[in-house]
N, C-alpha and C positions, 0 to 999 in steps of 0.2 A: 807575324806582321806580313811575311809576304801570300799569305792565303788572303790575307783582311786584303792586301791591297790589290790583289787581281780579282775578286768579289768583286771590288770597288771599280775597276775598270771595267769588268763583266757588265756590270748592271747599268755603267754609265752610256756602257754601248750600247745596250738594247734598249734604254729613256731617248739615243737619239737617233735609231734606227727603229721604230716602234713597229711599222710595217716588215720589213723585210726581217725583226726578228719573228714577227708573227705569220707568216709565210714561213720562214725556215721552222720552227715549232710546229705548225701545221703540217709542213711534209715530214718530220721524221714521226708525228702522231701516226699519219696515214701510213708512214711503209710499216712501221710497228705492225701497226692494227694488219695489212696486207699479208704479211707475212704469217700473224696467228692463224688470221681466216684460211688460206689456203693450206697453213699445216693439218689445219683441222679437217678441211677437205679431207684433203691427201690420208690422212686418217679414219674418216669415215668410209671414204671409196673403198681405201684397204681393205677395212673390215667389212662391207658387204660383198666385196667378190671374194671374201676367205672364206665367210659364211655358204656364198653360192658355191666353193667349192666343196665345201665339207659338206654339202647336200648332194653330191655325188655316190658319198658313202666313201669310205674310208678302205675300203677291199677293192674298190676299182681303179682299175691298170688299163689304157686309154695304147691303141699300139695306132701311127699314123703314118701314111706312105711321107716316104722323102725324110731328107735329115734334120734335125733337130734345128728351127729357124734360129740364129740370131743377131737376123738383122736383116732390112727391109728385101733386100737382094736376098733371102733366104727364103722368102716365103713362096718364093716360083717352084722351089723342091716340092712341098707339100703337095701341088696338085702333079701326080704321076700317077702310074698304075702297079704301083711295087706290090703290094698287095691281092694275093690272088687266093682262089680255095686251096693251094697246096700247101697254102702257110694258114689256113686252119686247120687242116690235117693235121699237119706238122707240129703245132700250139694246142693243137685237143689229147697229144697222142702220150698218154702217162708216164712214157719213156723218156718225151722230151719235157714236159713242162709236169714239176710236182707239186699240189695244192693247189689246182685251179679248179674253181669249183661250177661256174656257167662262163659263156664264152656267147657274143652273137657277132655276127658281121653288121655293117652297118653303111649303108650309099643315103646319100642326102641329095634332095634338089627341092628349089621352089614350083610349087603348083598348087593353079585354083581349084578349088573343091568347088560342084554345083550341085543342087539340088532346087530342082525346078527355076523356079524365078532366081534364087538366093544363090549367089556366090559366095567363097570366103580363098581371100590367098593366104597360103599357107607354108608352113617349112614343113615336108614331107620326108620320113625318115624309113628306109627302108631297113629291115630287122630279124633279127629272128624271136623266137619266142622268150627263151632267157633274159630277155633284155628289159621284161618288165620288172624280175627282182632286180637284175643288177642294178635299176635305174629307179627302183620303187617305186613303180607306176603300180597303183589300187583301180580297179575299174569301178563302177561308178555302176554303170548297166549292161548287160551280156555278158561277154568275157571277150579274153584276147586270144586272139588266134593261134593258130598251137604247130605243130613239128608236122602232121598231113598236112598243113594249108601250105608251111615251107616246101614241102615237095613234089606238091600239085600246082606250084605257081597258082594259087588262087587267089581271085580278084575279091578278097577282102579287105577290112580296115577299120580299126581301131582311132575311132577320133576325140581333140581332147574336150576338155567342157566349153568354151569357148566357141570353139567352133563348131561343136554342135547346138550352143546356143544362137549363132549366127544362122545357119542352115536353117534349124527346125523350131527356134522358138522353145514355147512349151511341149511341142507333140513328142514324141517318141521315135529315136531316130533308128536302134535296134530293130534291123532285118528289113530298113528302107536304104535305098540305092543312089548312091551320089556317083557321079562325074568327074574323073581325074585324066587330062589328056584326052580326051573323047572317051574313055575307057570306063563300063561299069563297074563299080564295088560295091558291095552290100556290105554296108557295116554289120559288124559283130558285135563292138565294145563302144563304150564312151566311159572318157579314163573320169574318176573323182577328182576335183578341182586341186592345183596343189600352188597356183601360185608363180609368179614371173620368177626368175633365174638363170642360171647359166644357158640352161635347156630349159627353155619355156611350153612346159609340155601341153597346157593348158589351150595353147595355138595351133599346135601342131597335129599331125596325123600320122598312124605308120601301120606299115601295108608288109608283108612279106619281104623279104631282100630279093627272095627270087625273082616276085612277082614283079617286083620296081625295075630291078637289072631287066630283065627280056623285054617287057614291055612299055618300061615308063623311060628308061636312059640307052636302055639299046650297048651295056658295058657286061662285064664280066668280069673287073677288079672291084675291088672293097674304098670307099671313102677311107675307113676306118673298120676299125675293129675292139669290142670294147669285152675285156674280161674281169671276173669279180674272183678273186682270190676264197679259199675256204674261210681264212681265217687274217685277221690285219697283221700280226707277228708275221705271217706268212709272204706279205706285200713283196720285199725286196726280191726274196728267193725267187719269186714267181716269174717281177718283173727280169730279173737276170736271167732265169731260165729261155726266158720268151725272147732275149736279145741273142743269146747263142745259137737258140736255136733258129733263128730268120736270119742268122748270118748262114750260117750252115746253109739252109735252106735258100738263100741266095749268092752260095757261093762266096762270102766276104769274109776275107780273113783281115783287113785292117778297120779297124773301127770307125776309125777316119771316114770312110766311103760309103759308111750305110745307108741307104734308100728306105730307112725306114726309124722310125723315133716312138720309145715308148716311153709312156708319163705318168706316174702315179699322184696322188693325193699332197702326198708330201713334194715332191717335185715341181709340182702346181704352186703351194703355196709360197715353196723356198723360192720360186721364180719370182713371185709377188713384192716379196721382202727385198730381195736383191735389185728390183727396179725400182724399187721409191727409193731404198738407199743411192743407188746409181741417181737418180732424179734430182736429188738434192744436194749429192757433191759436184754435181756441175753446179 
């Protein structure tokens, strides 16, 4: 009896409130429905930037000056110059790091590519040669520049499909000469299409590390530095090896204080995970 008769005042309230029940019914449909949509979001985003990390490859270990950001005051760490050639040395040398199988350095800046009339701005990635397996870049037409052109600082360059559809059209862009900073390069390569993602290589163009540091930024530290392990079993050991040793190599005995953050595959994504959870217990 007492269900039958709070039914019975239920319904008798909403025969004489007929709008404001139908306002209150209306907003709890709408936060309902709000709430699926943007789990679904939050879901879908997930897994496109899990996906773009797993197109990394799964053997790459990502080493970046400054300490590991977390949180908005953290991200000032990142731009330093902790990074230098003696911590490639140091990262190449089989004594210090075991199972690493390619290694490149890596400085980054924006700059417009020209070619005659045709501009295109671009994110400009300066590199060594290895960086085309680690990162699985296929070229498309010529090749990619090789370990002479790293050490002749030579004014080449590897550009991606996009942009050399921008440039050239249908002609043929191999062993013609675009414009970076005032500065000649004769392309070499133009990479096969691969598609927007983390590193949109499709955009992009990349030129020596040498060549870029002397001539294009005027630095001598590394952005970054990107290594691909022999084998994925292999990932942690490597990534540990590479933190001992750039402590060492810079002198740091408490972990706390590193000037430099490495990040593998798994770290990426576990980072991923942990902020849509953090996201949605606030």
């Amino acid at each position: 009896m007492r269900l039958r008769h709070a039914l019975h005042i239920a319904f008798r309230g909403l025969r004489a409130n007929k709008s404001r029940s139908a306002l209150t019914i209306l907003g709890i449909v709408i936060g309902i429905t709000a709430i699926i949509v943007v789990m679904s979001v939050g879901a879908g985003a997930e897994q496109l930037i899990l996906d773009q990390i797993r197109g990394l490859g799964s053997r790459t270990i990502v080493i970046e000056p400054g300490r590991q950001p977390r949180g908005p005051s953290d991200f000032v760490e990142v731009f330093t110059d902790s990074l230098k050639s003696r911590d490639v040395a140091a990262v190449q040398s089989p004594a210090n790091v075991r199972g690493l199988r390619h290694l490149s350095p890596m400085v980054a800046l924006a700059a417009t590519i020209s070619y005659g009339a045709e501009t295109k701005r671009t994110n400009l990635r300066g590199a060594a040669e290895p960086v085309a397996e680690i990162l699985n870049l296929a070229v498309a037409a010529g090749s990619f520049f090789q370990a002479d052109d790293i050490r002749r600082r030579a004014s080449v360059a590897v550009i991606g499909s996009k942009v050399k559809e921008e440039l050239f059209g249908l002609a043929d862009a191999v062993g013609q000469k675009v414009k970076i900073k005032g500065r000649a390069f004769r392309v070499v390569g133009v990479l096969q299409e691969k598609g927007a993602g983390i590193i949109d290589v499709d955009q992009m163009a990349f030129v020596p590390y040498t060549t870029a540091q002397e001539y294009l930024l005027g630095i001598t530290h590394y952005h970054a530095i990107l290594v691909q392990a022999e084998t994925e079993a292999l990932v942690p050991r490597v990534a540990r090896d590479i933190e001992l040793t750039l402590r060492e190599s810079h002198g740091i005995t408490d972990p706390d204080k590193d000037d430099f953050h490495v990040t593998t595959q798994a770290d990426a994504m576990a980072s991923i995970g942990m902020a849509r959870a953090g996201t949605w217990a606030e």
